[in-house]
FIKOLTI-512661 format. One line per field, with one value per residue: x, y, z of N, C-alpha, C in turn. Coordinates in steps of 0.001 Angstrom, whole numbers, plus 500000, padded with zeros to 6 digits. Each point is the difference from the previous one (the first is absolute). Layout:
% residues N
n_X = c(X  ...);
n_Y = c(Y  ...);
n_Z = c(Z  ...);
ca_X = c(X  ...);
ca_Y = c(Y  ...);
ca_Z = c(Z  ...);
c_X = c(X  ...);
c_Y = c(Y  ...);
c_Z = c(Z  ...);
END
This chain:
% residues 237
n_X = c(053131  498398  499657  500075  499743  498385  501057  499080  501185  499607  501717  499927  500966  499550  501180  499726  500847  500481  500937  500418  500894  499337  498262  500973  499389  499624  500712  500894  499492  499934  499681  500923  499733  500481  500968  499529  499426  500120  498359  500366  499959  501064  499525  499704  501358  500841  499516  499862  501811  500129  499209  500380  500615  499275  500963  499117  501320  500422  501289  500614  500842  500472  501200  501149  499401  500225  500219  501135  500086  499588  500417  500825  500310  500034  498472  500186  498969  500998  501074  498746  500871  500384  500425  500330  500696  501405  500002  500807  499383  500855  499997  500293  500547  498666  500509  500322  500766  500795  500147  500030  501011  499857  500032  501050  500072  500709  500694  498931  499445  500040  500031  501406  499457  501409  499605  500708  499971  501586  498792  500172  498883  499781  501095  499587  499896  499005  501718  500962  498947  500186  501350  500583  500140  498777  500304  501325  500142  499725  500018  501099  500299  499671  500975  499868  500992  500900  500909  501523  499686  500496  499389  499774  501091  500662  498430  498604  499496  499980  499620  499328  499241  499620  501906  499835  501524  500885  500287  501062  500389  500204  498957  500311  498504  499407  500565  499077  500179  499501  498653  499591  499890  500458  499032  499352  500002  499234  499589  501107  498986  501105  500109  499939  501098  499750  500878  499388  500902  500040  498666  499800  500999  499605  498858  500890  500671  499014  500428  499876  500913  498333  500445  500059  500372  500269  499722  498425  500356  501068  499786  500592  498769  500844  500347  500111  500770  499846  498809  501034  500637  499437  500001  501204  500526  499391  500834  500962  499508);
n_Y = c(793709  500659  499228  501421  499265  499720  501045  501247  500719  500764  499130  501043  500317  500822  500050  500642  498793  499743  500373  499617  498937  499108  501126  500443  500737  499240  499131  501611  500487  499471  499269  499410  498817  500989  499454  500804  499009  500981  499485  499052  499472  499434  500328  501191  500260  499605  500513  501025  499247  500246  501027  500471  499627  501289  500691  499681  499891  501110  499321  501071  499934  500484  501215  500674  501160  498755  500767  500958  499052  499241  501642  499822  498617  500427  499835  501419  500395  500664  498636  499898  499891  499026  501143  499703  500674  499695  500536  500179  501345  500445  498956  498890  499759  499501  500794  499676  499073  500903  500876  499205  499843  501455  500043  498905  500200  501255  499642  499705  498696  498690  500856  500186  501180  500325  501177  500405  501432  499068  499051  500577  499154  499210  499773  499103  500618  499888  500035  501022  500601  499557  500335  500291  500778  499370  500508  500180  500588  499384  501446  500403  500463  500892  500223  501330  500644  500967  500119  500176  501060  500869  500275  499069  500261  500183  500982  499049  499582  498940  499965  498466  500002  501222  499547  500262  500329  499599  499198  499990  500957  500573  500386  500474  499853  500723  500144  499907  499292  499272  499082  498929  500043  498625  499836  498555  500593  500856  498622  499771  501189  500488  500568  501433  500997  499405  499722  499956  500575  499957  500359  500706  500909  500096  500341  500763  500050  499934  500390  500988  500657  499866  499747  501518  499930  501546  500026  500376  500936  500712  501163  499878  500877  499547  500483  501887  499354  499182  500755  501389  499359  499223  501162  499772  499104  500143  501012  499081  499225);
n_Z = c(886038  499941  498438  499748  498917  500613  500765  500132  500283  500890  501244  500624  500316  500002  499928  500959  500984  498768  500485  499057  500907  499641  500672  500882  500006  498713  500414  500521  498903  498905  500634  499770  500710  500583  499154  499326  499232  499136  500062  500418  501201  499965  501402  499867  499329  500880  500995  498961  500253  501472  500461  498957  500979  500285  500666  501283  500434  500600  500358  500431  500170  501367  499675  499611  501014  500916  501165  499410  500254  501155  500117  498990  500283  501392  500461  499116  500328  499808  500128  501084  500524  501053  500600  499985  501415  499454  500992  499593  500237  500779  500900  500062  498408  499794  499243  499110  500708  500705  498992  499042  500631  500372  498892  500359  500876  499181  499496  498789  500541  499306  498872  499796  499487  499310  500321  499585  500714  499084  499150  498570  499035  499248  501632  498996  501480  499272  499521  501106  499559  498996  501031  498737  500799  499966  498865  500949  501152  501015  500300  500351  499020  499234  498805  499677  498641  500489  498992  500127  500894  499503  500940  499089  499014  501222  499912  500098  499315  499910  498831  500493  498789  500167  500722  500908  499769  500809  499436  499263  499385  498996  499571  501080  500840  499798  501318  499437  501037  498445  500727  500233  501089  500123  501097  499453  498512  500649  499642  499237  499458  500008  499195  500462  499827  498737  499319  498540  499701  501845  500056  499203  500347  501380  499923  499415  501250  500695  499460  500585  499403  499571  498485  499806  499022  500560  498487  500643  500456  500598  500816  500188  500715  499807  498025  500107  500008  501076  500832  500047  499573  500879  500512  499204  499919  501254  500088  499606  500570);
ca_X = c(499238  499343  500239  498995  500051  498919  499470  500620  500357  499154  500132  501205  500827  500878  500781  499822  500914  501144  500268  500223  501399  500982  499000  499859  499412  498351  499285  499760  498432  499366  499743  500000  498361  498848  501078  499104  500569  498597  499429  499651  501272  500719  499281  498240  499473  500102  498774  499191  499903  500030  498686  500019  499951  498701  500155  499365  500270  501811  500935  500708  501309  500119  500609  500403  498779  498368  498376  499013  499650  498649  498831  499236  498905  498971  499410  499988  498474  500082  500381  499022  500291  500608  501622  500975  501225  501208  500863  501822  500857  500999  501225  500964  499262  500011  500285  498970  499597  499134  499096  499023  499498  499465  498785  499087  498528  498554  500017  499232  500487  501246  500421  499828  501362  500360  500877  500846  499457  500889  500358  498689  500464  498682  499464  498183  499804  499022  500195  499955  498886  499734  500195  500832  500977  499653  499342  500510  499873  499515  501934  499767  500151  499970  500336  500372  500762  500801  501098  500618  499833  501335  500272  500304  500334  499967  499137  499832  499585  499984  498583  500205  499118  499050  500288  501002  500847  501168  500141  499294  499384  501150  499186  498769  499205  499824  498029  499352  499178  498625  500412  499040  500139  498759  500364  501288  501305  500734  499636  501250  500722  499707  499398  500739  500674  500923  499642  499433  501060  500753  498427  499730  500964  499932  498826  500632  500718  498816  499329  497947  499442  500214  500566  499526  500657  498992  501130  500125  499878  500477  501136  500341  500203  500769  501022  499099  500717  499020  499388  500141  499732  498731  499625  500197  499606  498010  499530  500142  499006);
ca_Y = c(501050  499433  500557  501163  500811  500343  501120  501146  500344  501121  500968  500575  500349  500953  500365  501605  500939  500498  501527  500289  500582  500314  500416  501292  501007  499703  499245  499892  500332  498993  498499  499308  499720  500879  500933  500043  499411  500393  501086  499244  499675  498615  498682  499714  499569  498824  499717  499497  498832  498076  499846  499527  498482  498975  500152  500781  501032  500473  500018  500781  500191  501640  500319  501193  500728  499178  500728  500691  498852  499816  500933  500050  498901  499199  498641  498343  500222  500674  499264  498446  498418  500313  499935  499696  500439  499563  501076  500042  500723  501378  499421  498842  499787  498547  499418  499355  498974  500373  500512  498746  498779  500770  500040  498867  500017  500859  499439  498782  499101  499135  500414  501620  500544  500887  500763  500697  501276  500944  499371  500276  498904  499676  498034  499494  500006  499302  499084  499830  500160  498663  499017  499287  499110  498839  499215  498840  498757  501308  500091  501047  501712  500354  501240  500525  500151  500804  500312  500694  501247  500632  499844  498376  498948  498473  499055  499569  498564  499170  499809  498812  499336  500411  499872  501036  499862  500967  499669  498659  500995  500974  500887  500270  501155  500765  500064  501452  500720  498844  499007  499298  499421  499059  500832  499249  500414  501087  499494  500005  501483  500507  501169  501335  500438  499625  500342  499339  498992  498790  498700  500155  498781  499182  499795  499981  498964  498893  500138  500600  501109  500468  501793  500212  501433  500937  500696  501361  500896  499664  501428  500603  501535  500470  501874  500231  500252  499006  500230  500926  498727  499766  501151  500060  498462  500498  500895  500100  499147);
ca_Z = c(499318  498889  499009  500011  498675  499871  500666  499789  500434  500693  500676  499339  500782  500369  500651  499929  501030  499892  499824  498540  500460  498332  499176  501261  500684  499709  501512  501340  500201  499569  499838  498438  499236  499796  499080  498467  498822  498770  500578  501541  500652  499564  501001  498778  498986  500881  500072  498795  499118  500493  499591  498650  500030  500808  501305  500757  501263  500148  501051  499753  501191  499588  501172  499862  498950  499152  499791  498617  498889  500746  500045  498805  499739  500834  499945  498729  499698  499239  499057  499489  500895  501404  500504  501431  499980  500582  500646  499857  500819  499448  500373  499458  498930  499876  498648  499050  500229  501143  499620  499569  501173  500826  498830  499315  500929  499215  498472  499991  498762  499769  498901  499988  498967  501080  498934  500662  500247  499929  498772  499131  498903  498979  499781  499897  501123  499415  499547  501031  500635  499501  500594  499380  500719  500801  499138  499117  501384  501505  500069  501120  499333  498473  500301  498578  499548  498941  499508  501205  499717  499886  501001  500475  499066  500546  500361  501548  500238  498905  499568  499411  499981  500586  501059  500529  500792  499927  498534  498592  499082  499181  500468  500872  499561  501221  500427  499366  501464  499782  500842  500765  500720  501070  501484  500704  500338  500956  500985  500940  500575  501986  499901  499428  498377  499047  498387  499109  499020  499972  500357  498758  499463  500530  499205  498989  500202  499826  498569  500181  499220  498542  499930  498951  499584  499052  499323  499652  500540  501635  500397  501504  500094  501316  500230  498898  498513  499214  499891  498638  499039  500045  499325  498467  499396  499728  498779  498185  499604);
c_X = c(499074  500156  498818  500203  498773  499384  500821  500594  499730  500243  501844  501014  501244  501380  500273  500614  501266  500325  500790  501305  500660  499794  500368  500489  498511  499340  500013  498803  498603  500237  500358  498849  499263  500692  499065  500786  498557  499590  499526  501456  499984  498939  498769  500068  500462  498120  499223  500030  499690  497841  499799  500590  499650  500591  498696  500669  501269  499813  501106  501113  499894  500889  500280  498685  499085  498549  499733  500300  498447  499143  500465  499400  499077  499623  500215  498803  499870  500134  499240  501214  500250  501500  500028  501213  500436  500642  501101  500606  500653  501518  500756  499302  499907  500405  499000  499399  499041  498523  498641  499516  499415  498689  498627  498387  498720  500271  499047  500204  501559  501417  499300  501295  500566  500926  500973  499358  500447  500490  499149  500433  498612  499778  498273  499919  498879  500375  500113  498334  499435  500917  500825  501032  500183  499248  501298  499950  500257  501489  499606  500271  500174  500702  500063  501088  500531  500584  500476  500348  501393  500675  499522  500527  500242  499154  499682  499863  500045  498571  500395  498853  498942  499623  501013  501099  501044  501390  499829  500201  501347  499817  498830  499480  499394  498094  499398  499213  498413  500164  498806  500375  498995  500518  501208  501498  500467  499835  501297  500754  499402  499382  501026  500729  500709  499989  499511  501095  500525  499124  500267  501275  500022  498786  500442  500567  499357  499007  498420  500585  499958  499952  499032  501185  498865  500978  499584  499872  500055  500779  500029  500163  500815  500316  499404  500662  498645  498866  499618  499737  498594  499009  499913  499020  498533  499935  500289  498928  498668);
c_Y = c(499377  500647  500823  500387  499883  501077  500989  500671  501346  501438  500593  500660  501779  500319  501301  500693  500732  501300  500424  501439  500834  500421  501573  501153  499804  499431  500616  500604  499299  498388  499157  500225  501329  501410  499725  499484  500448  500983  499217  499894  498698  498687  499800  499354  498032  499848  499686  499463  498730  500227  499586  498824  498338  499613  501025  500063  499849  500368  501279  499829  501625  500011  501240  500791  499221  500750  500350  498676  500169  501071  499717  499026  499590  498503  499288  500652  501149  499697  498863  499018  500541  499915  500112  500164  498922  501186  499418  500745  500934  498949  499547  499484  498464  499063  499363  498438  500045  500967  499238  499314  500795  499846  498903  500273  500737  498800  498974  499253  499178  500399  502015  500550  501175  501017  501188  501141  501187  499393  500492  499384  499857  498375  500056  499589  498695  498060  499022  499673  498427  498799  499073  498910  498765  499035  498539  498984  501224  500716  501529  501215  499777  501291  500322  499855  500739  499901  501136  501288  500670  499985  498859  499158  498415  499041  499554  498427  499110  499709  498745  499191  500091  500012  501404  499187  500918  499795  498947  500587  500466  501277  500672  501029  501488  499360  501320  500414  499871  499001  499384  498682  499395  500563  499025  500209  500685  498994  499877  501310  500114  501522  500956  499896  498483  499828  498616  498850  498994  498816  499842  498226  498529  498859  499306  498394  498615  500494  500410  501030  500351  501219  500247  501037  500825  500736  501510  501138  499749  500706  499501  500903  500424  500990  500686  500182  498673  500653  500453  499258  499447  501006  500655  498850  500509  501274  499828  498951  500904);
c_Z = c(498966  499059  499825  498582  499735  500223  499474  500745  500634  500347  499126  500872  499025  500318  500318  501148  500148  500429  498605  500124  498015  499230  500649  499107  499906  501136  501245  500613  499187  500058  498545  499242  499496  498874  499130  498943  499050  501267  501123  500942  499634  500226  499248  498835  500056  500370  498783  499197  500700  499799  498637  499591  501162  501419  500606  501121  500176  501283  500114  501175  499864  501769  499096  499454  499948  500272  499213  498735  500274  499425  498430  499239  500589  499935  498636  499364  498677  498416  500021  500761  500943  500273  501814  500128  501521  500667  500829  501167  499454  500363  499253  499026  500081  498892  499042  500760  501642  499666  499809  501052  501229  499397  500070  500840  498978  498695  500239  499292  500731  499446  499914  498680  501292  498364  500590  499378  499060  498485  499478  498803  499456  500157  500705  501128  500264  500327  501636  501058  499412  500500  499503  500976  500584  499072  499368  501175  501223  499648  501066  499444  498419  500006  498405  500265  498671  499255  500551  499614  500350  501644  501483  498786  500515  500001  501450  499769  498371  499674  498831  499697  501037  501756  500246  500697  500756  499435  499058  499029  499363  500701  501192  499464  501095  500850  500004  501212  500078  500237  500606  501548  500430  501559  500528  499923  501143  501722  501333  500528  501768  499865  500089  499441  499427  498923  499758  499502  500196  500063  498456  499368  500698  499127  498453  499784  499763  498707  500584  499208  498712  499359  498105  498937  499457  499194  499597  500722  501390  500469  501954  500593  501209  500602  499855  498483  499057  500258  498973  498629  500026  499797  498885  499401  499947  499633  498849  500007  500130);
END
């Protein structure tokens, strides 16, 4: 892998197929992405921050409902960049790691961020679009990082001097579902459904992954007990 910390980073990746099993009754007729957080659905305001920080085009995965993802963002043209859709199906969920890698063909670029559909937080999206990651020697993924939210206290991974592990640590931390990949990583997938975690650690293993902590603001909208919350939080603000 070359070292790409001269370049900016472009393209952006979505996670938006879920069916949001833990979100139901809200989901069996609206799409995640598309649950209003303020006065937009969730995915926009994801869209207007990776533009405000200098991404021009998104990638979206979409299976449960994804049409009406499609009829309400469309081309992108509305919001000034271009999106493109990953269609999933109604079948067998590809998971987060099959997801991406169905993906890679629309994403441009060496190096792509990938955010999950279903996190809302105040990390400087910005910081990712600048590429941080490749700025200490080539490595294959960057990932944020949490402090652990009431319902992951365990934690996921060790954060060491600016290396991610799977452990080392007193303490693990959570992955906040922010994230940048070089393509090579996904170079050894065969393709359909698998998860992310075990490349991830594998990667780990040989030290390609570096990591960041963000210490402010980071909800996982899973429920709607968190939605609800995220909802509060921007009206008292």
């Amino acid at each position: 892998m070359a070292n790409l910390s001269q370049k900016n980073v472009k393209s952006a990746m979505i996670l938006a197929a879920g069916r949001g099993e833990r979100m139901r009754p809200l989901t069996d007729r609206v799409p995640k992405p598309l649950l209003m957080v303020g006065d937009k659905p969730l995915v926009e305001h994801h869209i207007l921050r990776l533009i405000n920080a200098g991404f021009d085009h998104i990638v979206l995965n979409t299976a449960h409902l994804g049409e009406q993802i499609e009829a309400c963002l469309g081309d992108g043209s509305r919001f000034g960049i271009d999106i493109d859709y990953s269609r999933e199906g109604q079948g067998q969920a590809l998971e987060t790691g099959g997801g991406i890698y169905k993906a890679l063909d629309l994403l441009r670029g060496e190096v792509f961020a990938v955010i999950n559909g279903d996190v809302w937080s105040d990390f400087d999206l910005g910081r990712l679009n600048l590429n941080p990651l490749f700025n200490q020697k080539a490595l294959a993924a960057h990932l944020v990082m949490v402090k652990n939210p009431e319902h992951n206290t365990a934690g996921d991974f060790c954060l060491v001097k600016g290396r991610v592990a799977v452990d080392g640590c007193n303490k693990r931390l959570t992955f906040s579902g922010m994230s940048l990949f070089h393509r090579d990583f996904f170079k050894k997938a065969k393709g359909g459904a698998f998860p992310l975690a075990p490349m991830l650690r594998d990667a780990m293993g040989q030290k390609q992954v570096s990591g960041e902590l963000h210490e402010g603001l980071w909800v996982d909208v899973g429920t709607p007990q968190r939605l609800e919350m995220v909802n509060n939080m921007l009206e008292a603000n």
